[in-house]
N, C-alpha and C positions, 0 to 999 in steps of 0.2 A: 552568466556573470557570477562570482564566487567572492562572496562578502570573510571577513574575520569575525568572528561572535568576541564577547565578552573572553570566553578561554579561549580566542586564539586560533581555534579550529575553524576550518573554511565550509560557510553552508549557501549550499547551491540549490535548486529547485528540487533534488531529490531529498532532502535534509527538510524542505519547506512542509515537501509532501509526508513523509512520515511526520512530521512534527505536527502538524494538524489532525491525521488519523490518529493518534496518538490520541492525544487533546481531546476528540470527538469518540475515543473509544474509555477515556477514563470521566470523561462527560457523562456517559451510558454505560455505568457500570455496569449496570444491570446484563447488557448486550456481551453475550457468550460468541458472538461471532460480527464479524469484521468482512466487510467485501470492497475490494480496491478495484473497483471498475475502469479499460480503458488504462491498460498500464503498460510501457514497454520495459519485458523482463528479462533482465541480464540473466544467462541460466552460467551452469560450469561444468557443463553439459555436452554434446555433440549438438543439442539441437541451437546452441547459441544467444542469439537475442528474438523475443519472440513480440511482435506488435501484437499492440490492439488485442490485450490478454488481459483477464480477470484475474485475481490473486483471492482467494476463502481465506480467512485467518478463524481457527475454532480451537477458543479456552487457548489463545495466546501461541498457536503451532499453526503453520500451511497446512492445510485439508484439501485444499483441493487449488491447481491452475489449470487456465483453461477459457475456454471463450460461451460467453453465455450461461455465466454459474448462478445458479440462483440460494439463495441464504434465506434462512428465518427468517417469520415475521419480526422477532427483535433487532434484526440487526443491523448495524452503524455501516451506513454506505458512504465511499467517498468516489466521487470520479477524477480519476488521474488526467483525465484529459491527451492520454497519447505520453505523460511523460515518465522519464526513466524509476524502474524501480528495484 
């Protein structure tokens, strides 16, 4: 289901999900890296859409996807739960 925000634009569970790692990554400034666990990743790629995939975010750029990534002890974990990213 895909609501209209305040401008207008339509935000749907994938909008929900950044918007809270977001939140939780500038919560913890501190935290130099971001791991989205459990995420299905749209690629633009040959390999497609990939489930049940980890996504590293390090100093604000992907570092690493991939299944079973592990990150600093600093840093801000969210679990995607399976949905789109």
């Amino acid at each position: 289901m895909r609501r209209a925000s305040s401008s207008g634009i339509a935000v749907g569970s994938v909008g929900r999900l950044l918007l809270v790692a977001s939140l939780l990554a500038s919560a913890h400034a501190d935290a130099q890296e971001l791991l989205i666990r459990d995420a299905r990743v749209h690629t633009a790629t040959s390999q497609g859409t990939l489930e049940h995939t980890d996504v590293l975010v390090r100093a604000g750029r992907i570092a690493a996807v991939g299944t079973a990534l592990v990150a600093g002890a600093g840093a801000v974990t969210v679990d995607a739960g399976g949905r789109a990213l």
